[in-house]
C-alpha positions as CSV (number, residue, x, y, z in Angstrom):
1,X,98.4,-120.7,-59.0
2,X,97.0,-119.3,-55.9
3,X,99.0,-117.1,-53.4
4,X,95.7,-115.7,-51.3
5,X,92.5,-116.8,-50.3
6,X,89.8,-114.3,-49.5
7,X,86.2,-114.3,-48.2
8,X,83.6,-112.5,-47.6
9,X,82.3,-112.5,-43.9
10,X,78.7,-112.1,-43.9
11,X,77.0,-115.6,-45.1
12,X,80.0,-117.2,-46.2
13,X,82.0,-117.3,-43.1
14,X,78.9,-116.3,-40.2
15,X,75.3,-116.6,-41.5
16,X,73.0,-113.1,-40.5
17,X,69.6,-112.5,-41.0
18,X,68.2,-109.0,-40.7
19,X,64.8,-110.3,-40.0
20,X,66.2,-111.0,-36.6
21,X,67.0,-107.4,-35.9
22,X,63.6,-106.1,-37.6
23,X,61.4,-108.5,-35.4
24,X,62.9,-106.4,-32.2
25,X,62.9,-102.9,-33.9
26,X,58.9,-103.5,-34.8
27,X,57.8,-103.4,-31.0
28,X,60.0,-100.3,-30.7
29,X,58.9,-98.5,-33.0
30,X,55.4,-97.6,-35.2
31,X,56.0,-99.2,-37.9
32,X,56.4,-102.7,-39.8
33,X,59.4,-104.2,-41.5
34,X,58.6,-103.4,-45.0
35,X,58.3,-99.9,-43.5
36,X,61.4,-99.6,-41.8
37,X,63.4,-101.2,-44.6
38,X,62.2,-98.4,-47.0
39,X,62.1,-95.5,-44.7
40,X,66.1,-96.7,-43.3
41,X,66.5,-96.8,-47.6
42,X,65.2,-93.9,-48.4
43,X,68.0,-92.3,-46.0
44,X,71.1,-93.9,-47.2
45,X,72.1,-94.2,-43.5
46,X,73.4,-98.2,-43.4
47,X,75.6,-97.4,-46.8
48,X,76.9,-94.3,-45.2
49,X,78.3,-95.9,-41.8
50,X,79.2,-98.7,-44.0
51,X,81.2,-97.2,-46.2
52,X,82.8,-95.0,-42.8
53,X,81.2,-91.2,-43.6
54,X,79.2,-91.4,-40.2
55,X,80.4,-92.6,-36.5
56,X,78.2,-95.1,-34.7
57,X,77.4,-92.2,-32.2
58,X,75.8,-90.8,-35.3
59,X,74.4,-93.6,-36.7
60,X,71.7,-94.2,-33.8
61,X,71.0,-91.3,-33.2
62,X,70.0,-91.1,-37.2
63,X,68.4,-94.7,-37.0
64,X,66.2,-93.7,-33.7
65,X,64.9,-90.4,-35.6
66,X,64.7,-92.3,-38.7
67,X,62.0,-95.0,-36.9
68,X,61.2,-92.2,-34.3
69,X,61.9,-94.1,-31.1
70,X,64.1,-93.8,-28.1
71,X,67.0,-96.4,-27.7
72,X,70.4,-96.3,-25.6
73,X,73.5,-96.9,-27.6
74,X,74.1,-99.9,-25.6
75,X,70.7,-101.7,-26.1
76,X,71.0,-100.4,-30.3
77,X,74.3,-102.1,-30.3
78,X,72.8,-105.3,-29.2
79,X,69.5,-105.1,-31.1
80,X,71.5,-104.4,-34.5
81,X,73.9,-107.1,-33.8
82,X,71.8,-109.6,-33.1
83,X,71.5,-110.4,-37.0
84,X,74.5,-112.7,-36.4
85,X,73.2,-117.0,-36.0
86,X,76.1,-118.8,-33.7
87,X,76.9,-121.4,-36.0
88,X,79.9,-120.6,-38.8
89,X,79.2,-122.0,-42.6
90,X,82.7,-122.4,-43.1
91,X,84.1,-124.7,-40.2
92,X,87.1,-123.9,-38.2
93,X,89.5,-126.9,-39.4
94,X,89.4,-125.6,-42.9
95,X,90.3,-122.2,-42.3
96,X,93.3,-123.7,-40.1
97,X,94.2,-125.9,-42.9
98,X,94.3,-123.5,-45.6
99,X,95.7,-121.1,-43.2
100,X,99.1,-123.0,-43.1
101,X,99.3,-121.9,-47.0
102,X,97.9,-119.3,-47.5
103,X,97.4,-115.9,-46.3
104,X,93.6,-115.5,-45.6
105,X,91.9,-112.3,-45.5
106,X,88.5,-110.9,-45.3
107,X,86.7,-108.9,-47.5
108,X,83.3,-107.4,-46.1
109,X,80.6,-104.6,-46.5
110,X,79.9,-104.2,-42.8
111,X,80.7,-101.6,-40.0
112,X,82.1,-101.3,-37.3
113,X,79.1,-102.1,-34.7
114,X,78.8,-105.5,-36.5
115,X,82.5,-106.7,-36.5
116,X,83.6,-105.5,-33.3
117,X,80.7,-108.1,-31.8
118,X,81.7,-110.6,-34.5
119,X,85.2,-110.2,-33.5
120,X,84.1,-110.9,-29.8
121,X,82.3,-113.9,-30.8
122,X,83.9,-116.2,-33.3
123,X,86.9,-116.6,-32.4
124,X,87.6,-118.8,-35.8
125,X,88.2,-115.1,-37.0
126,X,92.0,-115.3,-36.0
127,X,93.1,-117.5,-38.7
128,X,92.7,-114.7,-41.4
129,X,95.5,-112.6,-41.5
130,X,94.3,-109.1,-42.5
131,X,90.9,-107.4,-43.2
132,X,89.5,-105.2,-45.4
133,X,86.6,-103.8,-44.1
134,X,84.6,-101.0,-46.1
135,X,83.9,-99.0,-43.4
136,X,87.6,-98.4,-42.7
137,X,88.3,-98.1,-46.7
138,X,85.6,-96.3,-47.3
139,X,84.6,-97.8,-50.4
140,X,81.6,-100.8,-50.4
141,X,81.3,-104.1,-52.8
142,X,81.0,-103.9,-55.4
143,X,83.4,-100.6,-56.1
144,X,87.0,-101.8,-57.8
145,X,88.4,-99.6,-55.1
146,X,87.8,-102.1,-52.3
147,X,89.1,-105.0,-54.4
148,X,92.4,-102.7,-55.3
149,X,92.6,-102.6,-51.5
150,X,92.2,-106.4,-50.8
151,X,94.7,-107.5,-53.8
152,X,97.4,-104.7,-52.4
153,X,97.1,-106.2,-49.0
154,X,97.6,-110.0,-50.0
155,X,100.7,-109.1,-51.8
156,X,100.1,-110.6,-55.2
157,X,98.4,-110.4,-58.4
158,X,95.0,-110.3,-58.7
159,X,94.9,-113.6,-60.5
160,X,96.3,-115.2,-57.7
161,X,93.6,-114.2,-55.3
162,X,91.0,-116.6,-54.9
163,X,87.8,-115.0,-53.9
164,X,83.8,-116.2,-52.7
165,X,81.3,-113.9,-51.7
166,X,77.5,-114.9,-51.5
167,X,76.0,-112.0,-54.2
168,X,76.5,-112.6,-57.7
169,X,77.7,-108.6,-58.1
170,X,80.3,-108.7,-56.4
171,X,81.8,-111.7,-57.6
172,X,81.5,-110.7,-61.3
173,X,83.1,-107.0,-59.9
174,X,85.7,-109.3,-58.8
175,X,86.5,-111.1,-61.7
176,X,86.2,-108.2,-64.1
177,X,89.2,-106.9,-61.5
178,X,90.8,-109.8,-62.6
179,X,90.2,-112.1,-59.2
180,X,89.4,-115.7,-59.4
181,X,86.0,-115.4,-57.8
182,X,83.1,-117.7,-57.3
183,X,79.8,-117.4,-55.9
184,X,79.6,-119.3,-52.4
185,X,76.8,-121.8,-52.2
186,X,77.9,-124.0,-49.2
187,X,81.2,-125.3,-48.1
188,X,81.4,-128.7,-49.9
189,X,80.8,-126.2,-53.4
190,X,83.9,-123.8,-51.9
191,X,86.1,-127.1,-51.0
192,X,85.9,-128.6,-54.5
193,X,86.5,-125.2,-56.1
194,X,89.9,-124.6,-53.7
195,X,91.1,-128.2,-54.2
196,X,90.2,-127.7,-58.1
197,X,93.2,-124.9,-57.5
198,X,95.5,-127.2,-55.6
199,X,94.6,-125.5,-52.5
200,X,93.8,-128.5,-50.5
């Protein structure tokens, strides 16, 4: 029996694609995408502000000397949040429907850049009732502690939380933490498994 439905954000409730934000960074900067991907790697810098142990002031400041260019926070802001595609995966009336019975929460690996312009854009977002966020937890999918989190926060069992993210780690963290998780593939695929649960 269910008693909490939660989802990740990032492709599964809004689609993102980073190539989107390396396509403007490449101009900026001196070097290509497969550069920047390894040299922003090499730092740990997007797991640290994801996981809260640096500010955004911080973070761009770190980015820019990272990829060695010159950037106000205001245009970073834009040009790291511009990942996001308009369109939701999951449509509005569903999350209103299942809403009504349920407490819906997120569960996401982001920071706080990213959701504070999510949360200014897609304004399906008000329908979920809490978010954990790992930024603010400071723990990151797939680490138990962030699942501990989202379980204490829905009020129930962890069996009773029903749980789609769209990488295969973190569901199988999930279910090893006792969650009944599922990797998302599109809506229809989430819709069966929900009704499959009496959920809909």
């Amino acid at each position: 029996m269910l008693k909490a439905i939660i989802f990740d954000l990032g492709n599964v409730i809004i689609p993102f694609d980073f190539k989107r934000a390396y396509a403007r960074l490449e101009p900026l900067c001196k070097y290509s995408t497969d550069q920047i991907r390894s040299r922003l790697r090499a730092t740990g810098l997007v797991q640290r502000f994801e996981t809260g142990q640096v500010d955004e002031r911080r973070f761009v400041k770190e980015f820019s000397q990272t990829l060695e260019f010159d950037i106000t926070y205001d245009e970073f802001c834009d040009l790291w949040s511009c990942i996001f595609l308009p369109d939701p995966l999951i449509p509005e009336e569903l999350l209103e429907s299942l809403a009504r019975r349920y407490p819906l929460l997120l569960l996401s690996n982001t920071n706080s850049i990213h959701i504070s312009m999510v949360r200014a854009n897609y304004p399906l977002l008000r329908h979920f009732r809490d978010a954990v966020l790992s930024h603010e937890v400071g723990a990151a999918k797939p680490s138990e502690a962030i699942y501990r989190e989202a379980v204490r926060r829905a009020g129930c069992g962890a069996h009773e939380c029903f749980f789609t993210d769209d990488i295969q780690l973190n569901v199988d963290a999930a279910r090893e933490f006792g969650m009944q998780a599922v990797l998302f593939q599109s809506t229809a695929q989430i819709e069966d498994e929900l009704r499959a649960r009496g959920a809909l």
